[in-house]
C-alpha positions as CSV (number, residue, x, y, z in Angstrom):
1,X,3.9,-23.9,23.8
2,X,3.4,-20.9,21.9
3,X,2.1,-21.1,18.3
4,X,3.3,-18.0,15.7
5,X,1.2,-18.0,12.9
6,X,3.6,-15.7,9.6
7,X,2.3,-15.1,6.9
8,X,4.1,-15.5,3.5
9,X,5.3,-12.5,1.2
10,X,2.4,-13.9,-1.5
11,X,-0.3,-13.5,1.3
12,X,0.9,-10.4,2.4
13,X,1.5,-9.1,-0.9
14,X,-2.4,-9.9,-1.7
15,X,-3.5,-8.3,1.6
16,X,-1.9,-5.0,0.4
17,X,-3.6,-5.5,-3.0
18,X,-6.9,-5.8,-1.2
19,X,-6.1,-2.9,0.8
20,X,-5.4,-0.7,-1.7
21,X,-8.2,-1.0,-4.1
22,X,-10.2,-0.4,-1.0
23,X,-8.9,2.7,0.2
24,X,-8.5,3.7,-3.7
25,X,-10.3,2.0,-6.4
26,X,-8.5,1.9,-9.6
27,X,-10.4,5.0,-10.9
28,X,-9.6,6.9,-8.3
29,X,-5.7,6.3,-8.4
30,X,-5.8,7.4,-12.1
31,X,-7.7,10.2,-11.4
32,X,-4.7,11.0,-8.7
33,X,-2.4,10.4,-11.0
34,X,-4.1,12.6,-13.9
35,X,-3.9,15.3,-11.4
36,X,-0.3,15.1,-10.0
37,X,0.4,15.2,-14.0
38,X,-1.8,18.3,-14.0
39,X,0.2,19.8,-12.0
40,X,-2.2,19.3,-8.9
41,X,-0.1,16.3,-6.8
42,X,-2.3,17.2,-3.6
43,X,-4.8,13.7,-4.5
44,X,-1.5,11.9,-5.5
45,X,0.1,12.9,-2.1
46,X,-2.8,11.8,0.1
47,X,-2.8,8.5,-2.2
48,X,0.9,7.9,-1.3
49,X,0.8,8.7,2.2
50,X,-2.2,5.9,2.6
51,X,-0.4,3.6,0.5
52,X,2.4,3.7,3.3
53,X,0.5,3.0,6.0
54,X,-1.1,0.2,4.3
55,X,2.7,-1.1,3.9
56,X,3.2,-0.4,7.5
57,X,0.3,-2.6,8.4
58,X,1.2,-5.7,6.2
59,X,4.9,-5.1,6.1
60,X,7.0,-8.0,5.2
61,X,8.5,-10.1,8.8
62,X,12.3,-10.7,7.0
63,X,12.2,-7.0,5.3
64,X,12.8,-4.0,7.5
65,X,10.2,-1.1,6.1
66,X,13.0,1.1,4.7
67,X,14.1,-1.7,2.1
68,X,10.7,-2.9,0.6
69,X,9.0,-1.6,-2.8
């Protein structure tokens, strides 16, 4: 018998979380976003682009990637 452990969208959703603030601390995603309103969207683009692969890497089992938040 094979046992498939899922997690749930709340444990998933706090995985992201977690994920995020490590990769960027809250200070650090305001500071992206200060500089994308700056005019300066190269932090804010790096930021977005890890944010995605944290999404790929907890993505949601009943959601396919292209309809999730």
């Amino acid at each position: 018998m094979k046992v498939i452990n899922t997690r749930t969208r709340d444990e998933i959703a706090k995985l992201r979380q977690q994920a995020y603030l490590a990769a960027w601390p809250a200070a650090r995603q305001l500071e992206a976003q200060q500089d994308m309103l700056n005019g300066n969207p190269a932090k804010w683009e790096r930021m977005r682009a890890d944010f995605l692969a944290i999404r790929a890497l907890y993505s949601y089992s009943d959601t396919p990637p292209s309809e999730e938040n």
